[in-house]
Every structure is written in structure tokens, then in C-alpha cells.
GUTOR-307497 format. One line per 10 residues: for each residue x, y, z of N, C-alpha, C. Coordinates in steps of 0.05 Angstrom, whole numbers, plus 5000, padded with zeros to 4 digits. Example, Ala and Ser with C-alpha at 12.3 -4.5 7.8 and 13.67 -1.06 7.14 Angstrom:
5264/4886/5156/5246/4910/5156/5264/4934/5156  5257/4955/5142/5273/4979/5143/5258/5001/5157
This chain:
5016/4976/5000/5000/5000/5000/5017/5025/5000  5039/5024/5014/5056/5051/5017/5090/5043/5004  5097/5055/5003/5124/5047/4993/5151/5067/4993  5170/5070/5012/5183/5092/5016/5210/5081/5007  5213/5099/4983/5242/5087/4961/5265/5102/4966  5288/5098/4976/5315/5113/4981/5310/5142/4985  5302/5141/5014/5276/5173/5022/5308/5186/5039  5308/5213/5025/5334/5227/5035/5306/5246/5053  5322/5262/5072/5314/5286/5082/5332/5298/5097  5337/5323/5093/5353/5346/5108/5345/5369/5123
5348/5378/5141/5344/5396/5157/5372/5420/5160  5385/5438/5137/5412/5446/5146/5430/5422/5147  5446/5416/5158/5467/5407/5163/5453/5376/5174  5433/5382/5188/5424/5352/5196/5409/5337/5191  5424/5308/5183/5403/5289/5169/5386/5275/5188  5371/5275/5168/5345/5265/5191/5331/5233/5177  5326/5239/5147/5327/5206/5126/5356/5204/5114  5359/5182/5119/5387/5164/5102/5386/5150/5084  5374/5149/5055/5380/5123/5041/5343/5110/5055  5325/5118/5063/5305/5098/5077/5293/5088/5065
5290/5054/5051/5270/5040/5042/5252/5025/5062  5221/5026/5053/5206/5010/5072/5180/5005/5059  5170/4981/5060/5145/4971/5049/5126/4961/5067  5107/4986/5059/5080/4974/5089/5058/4962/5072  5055/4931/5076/5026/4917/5057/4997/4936/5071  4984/4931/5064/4957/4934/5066/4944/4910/5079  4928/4932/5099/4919/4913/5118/4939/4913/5155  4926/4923/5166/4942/4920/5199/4947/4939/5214  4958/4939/5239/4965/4964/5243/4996/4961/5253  5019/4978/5248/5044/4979/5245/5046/5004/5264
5065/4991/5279/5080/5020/5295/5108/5035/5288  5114/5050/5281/5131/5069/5282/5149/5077/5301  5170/5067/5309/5184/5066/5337/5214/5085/5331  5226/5096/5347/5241/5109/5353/5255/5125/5369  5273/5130/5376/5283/5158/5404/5276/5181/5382  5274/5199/5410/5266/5231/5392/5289/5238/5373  5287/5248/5347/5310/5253/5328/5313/5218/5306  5294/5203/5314/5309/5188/5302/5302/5186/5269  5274/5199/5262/5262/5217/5237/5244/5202/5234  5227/5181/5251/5204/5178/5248/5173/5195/5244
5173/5227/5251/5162/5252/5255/5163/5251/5228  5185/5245/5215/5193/5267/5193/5180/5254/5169  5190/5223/5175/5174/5200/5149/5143/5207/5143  5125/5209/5176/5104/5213/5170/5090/5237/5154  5106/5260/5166/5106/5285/5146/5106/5282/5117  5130/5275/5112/5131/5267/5080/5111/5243/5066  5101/5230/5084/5080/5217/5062/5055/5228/5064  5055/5244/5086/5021/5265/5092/5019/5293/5076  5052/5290/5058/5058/5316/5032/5062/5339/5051  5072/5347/5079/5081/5360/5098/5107/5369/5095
5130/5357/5100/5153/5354/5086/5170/5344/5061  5181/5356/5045/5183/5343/5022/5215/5338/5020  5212/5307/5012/5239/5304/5016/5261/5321/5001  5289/5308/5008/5306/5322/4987/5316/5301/4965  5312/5275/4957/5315/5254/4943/5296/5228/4957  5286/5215/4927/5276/5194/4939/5244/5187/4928  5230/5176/4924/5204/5168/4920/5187/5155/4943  5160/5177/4943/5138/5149/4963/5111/5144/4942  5104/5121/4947/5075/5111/4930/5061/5106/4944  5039/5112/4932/5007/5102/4949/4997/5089/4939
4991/5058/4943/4975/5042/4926/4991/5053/4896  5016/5045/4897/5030/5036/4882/5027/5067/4854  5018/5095/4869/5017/5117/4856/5047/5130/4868  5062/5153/4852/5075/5165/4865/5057/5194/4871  5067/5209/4896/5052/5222/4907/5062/5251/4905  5080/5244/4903/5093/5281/4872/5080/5291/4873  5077/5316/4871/5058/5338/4865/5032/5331/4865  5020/5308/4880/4996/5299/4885/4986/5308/4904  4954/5311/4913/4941/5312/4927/4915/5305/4936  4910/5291/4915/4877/5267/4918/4883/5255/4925
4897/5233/4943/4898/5210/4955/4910/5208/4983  4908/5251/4987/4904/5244/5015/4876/5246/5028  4859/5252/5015/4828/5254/5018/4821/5218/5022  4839/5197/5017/4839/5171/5026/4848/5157/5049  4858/5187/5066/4875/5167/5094/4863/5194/5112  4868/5181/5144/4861/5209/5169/4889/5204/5180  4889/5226/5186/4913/5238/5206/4911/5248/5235  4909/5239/5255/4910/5250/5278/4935/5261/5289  4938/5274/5292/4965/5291/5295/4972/5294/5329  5000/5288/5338/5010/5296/5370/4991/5312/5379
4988/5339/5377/4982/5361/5395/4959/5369/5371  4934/5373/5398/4904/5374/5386/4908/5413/5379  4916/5419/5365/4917/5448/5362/4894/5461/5352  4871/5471/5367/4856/5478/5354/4839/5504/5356  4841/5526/5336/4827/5553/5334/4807/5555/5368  4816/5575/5390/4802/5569/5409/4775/5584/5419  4768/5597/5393/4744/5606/5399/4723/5593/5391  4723/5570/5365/4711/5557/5356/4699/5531/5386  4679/5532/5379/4667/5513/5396/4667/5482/5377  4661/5462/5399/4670/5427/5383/4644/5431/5367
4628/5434/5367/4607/5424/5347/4620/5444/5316  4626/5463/5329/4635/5482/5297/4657/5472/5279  4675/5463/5299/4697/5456/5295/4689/5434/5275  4677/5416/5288/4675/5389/5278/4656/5393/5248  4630/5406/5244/4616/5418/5222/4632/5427/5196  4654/5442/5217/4674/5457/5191/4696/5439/5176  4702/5419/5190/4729/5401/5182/4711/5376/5150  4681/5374/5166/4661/5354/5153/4669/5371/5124  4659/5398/5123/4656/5410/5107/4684/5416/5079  4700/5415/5099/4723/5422/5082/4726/5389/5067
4723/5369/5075/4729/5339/5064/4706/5330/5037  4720/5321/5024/4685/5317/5002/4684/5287/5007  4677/5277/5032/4666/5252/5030/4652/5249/5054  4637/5229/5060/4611/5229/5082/4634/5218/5104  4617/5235/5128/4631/5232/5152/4613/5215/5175  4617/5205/5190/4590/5198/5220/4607/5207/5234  4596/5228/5256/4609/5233/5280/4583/5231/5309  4570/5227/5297/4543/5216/5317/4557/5206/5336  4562/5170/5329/4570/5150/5342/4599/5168/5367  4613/5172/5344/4635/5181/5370/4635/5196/5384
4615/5222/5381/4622/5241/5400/4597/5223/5429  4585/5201/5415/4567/5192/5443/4584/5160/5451  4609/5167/5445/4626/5144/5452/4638/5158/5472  4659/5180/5469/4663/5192/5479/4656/5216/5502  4628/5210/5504/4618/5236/5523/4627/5259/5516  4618/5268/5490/4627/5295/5482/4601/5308/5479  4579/5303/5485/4557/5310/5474/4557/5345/5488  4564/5339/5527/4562/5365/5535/4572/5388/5531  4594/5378/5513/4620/5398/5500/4607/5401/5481  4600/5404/5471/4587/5411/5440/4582/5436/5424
4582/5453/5447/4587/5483/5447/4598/5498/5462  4618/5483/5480/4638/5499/5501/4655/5505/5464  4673/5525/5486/4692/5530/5459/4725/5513/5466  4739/5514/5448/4761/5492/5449/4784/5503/5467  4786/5532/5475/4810/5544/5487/4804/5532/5520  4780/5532/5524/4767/5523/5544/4771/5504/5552  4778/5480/5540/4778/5441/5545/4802/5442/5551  4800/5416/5574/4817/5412/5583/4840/5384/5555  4872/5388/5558/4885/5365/5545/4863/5340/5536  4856/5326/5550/4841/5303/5544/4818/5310/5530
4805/5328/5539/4780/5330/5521/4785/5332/5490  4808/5351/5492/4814/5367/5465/4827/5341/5446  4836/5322/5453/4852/5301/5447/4824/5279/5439  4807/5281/5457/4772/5262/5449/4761/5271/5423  4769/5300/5416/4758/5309/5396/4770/5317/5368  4801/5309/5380/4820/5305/5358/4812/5274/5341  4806/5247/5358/4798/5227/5353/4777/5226/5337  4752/5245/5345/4729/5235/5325/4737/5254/5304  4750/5269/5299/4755/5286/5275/4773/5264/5256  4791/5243/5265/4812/5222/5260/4787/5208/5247
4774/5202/5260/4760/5175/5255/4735/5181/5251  4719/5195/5240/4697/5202/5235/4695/5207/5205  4715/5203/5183/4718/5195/5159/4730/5164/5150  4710/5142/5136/4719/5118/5120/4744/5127/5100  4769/5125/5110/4782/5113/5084/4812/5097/5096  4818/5090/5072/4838/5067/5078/4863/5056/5091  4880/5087/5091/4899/5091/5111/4891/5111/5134  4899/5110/5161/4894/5124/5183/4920/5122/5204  4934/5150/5196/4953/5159/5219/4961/5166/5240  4968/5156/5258/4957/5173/5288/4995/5171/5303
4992/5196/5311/5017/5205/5321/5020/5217/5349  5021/5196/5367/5022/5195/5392/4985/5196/5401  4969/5177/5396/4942/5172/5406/4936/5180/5427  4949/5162/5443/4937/5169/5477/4941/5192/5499  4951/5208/5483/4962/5230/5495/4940/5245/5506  4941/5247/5538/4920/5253/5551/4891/5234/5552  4892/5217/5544/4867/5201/5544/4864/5188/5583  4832/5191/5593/4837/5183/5613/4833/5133/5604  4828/5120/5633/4827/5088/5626/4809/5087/5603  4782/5102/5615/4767/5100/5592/4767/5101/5558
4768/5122/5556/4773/5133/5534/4797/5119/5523  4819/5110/5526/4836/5097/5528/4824/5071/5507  4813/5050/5528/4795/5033/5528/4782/5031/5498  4767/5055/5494/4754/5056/5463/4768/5059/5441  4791/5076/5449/4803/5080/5423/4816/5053/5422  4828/5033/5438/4837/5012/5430/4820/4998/5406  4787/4995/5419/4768/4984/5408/4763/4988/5383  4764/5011/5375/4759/5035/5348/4785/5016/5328  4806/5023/5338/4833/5020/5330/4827/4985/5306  4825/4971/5338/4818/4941/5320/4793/4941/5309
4769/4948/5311/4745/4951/5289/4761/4950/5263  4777/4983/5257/4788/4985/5237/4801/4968/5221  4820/4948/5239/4833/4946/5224/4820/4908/5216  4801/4909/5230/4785/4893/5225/4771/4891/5200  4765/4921/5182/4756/4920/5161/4774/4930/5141  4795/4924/5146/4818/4905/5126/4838/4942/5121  4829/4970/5147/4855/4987/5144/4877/4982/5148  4893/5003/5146/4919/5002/5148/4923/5026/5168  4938/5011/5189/4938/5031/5214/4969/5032/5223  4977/5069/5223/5004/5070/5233/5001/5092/5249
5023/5080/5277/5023/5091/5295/5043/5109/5297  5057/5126/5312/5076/5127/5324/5077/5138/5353  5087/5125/5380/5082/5129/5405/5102/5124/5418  5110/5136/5445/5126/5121/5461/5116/5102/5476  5095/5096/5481/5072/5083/5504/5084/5048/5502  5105/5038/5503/5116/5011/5491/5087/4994/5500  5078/4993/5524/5058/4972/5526/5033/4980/5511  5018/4997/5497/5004/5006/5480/5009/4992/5452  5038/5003/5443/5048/4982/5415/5044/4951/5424  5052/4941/5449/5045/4909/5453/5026/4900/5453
5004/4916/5456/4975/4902/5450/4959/4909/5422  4966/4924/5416/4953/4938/5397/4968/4925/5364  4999/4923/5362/5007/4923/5334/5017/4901/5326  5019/4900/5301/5012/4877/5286/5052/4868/5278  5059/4891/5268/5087/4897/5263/5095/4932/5274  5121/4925/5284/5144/4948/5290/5166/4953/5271  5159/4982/5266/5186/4981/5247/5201/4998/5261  5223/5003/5273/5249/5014/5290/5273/5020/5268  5262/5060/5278/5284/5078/5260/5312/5094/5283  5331/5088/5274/5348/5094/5285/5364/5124/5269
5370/5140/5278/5394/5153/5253/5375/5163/5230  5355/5160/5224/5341/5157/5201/5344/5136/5176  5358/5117/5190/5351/5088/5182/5341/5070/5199  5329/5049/5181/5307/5026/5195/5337/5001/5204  5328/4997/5233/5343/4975/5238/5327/4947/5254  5299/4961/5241/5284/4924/5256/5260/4931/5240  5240/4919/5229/5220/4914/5221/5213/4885/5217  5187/4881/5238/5182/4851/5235/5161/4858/5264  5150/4825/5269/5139/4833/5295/5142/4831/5314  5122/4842/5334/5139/4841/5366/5151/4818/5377
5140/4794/5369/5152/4768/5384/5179/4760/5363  5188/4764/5342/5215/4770/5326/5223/4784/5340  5219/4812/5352/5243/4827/5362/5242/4826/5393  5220/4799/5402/5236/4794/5429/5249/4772/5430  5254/4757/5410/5265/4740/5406/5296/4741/5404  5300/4762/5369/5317/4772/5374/5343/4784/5394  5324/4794/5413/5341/4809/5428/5338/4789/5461  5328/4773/5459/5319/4753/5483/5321/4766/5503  5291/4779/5502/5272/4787/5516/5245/4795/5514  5232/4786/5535/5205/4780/5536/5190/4809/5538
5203/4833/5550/5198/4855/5551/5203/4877/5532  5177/4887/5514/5183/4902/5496/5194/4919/5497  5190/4936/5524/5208/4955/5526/5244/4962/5531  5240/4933/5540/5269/4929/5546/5283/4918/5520  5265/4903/5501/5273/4890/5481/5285/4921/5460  5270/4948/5461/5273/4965/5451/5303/4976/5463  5311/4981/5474/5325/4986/5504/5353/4971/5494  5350/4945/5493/5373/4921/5474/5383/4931/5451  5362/4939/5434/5366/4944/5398/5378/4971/5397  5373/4993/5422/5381/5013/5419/5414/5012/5416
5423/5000/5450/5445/4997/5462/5467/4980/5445  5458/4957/5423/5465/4949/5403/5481/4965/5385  5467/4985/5367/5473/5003/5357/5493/5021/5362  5486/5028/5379/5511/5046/5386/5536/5033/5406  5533/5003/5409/5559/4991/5427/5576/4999/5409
């Protein structure tokens, strides 16, 4: 489904992609792992047409995505930090994003998954982290299409809420999406992903799945198994 071909990227003087090839099939959900700097941020940028590399090709369903921009109207993006205009209230908010997208949305179901109903016309400068983060979600997931990005999920979520979006997560990918994460939450990636791909340097030094890379590194603990592959690297 995605395909990232000898993906350079620069920042000044600092590289951030090396040479990065990586092939994500269709179908699952895949986590995105790395220490801060290691240019996992940056991959997702460049296939969301955010950052544009400085050498290199990515394809979508086997399109290159060059000077494209219809086939991001086929994937959602939930983004780290819920940044959102703070005078607008969630119902406006949410009306106006429907509006800007040309394809049918349901946000019924989530905002009464979430207990957002009372929010509905507080305004957004007003909510607290978590709320604003509940409403980042149904804006994520309140459009059908095939890829769905989410970049650091649980950020601020309380058990609950937590709880659902797991639920949401596997629905999806139940009806055959393609789900990529990127988080530090290691026990979050252990229940939730299907495959880890681990960027170091802005190259990939593990892709496969979690019980491969606890194997690998013989240990039972993902986090620690992360912890191994790091310390590896740089012995």
C-alpha cells in the first residue's frame, strides 16, 4: 500500500532520512518506533505531503505522490498536539472540518462514545488536554478511508477513553485498514500492533513483529527488548 524508496531528508546540516527503504502491505496496524530525532516525525510528514523530501520516491497504492494531492482525501491523520482555533466551539469545529472533506463523515456514534455531547458548544481554548485530544479522535475517525495515521494517540486520554480507542483501532483494522502509529507508550504498541518498524539515525534497523524482536534480542519485555536494539547500535 505505501512504499518509501531511498527517502533522503535534510534539515541544514542535519540528516534526519538516510537512504530509507520500507514497504508497508495493506491491511494492519504497524507501529513506528524510535528515540526523539530518530526521523520517524519526519517520514510521516513526507507521506502526509508535509515535508518534502530532498531525494527519493513514496507511492500510494502503488501511485507516486509528487505533486499529488487526491489521495490524501483517502487516509486520516491525527496529529501529537490537538491544536485547535480556540474560539471555535467542538460542534463548529467538527461541522467545519466535515465541510472542508468531500466525502461522508459519521460523528454521531463518537462524540456519544466519547461523552462529548456536553462539549458541543463549550469553545476549544476552554477544554481541558484530554477533552481536546477526544475530539482530535472523532475528527481522526469520523471519515471511511483506507489509511489512518495517528501520532502519539493516547496523549492525555483518561482508562476510559483509552479503552475505546483501542476498540475503534481494532474495528478498523478489522475492516481490512491500514493503521500506523507512532508512540512512546511501549505497552500500548504490545497490545495493539501487528508489526514494529524501529528507525534509528534515520535508518530502519528492525521491522518485523513484536515476538521477532523479542526474540531477537531475548527478551520478553518490549520495552526492554527496545532498550537492547538501541544499546546494540551504538555499542
Amino acid at each position: 500500500m505505501i512504499e518509501f524508496k531511498n527517502l533522503h531528508k535534510r534539515f541544514g546540516k542535519l540528516i534526519v532520512l538516510d537512504g530509507l527503504d520500507l514497504e508497508i502491505n495493506k491491511g494492519g496496524i504497524f507501529a513506528i518506533l524510535g528515540p526523539n530525532g530518530s526521523g520517524k516525525t519526519t517520514l510521516i510528514k513526507c507521506l502526509l505531503g508535509m515535508v518534502i523530501p530532498n531525494k527519493g520516491e513514496i507511492f500510494f497504492e502503488k501511485k507516486s505522490i509528487h505533486r499529488q494531492w487526491a489521495y490524501r482525501n483517502n487516509l486520516n491523520y491525527l496529529p501529537q498536539i490537538a491544536n485547535f482555533p480556540p474560539n471555535l466551539t467542538v460542534i463548529e469545529l467538527i461541522n467545519m472540518v466535515k465541510n472542508l472533506r468531500p466525502k461522508a463523515a459519521n460523528s454521531e456514534d463518537l462524540i456519544e462514545l466519547f461523552g462529548l455531547k456536553s462539549f458541543l458548544d463549550k469553545k476549544l481554548g476552554n477544554l481541558s488536554g484530554g477533552t481536546k485530544q477526544k475530539v482530535n479522535i472523532v475528527l481522526t475517525f469520523m471519515f471511511d478511508s483506507d489509511l489512518i495515521v495517528l501520532d502519539e494517540p493516547t496523549n492525555g486520554l483518561d482508562p476510559i477513553a483509552l479503552i475505546n480507542l483501542k476498540e475503534i483501532i481494532q474495528k478498523e483494522k478489522d475492516k481490512g485498514k491500514t493503521i500506523l502509529i507512532t508512540t512512546h507508550i511501549m505497552s500500548f504498541v504490545d497490545e495493539v500492533a501487528d508489526e514494529i518498524v524501529f528507525l534509528l539515525d534515520g535508518k530502519i534497523y528492525f521491522k518485523g513483529t513484536i515476538e521477532t524482536l523479542k526474540k531477537q534480542t531475548n527478551n520478553d519485555n518490549l520495552e526492554h527488548a527496545i532498550a537492547n536494539l538501541i544499546a546494540k547500535q551504538y555499542a
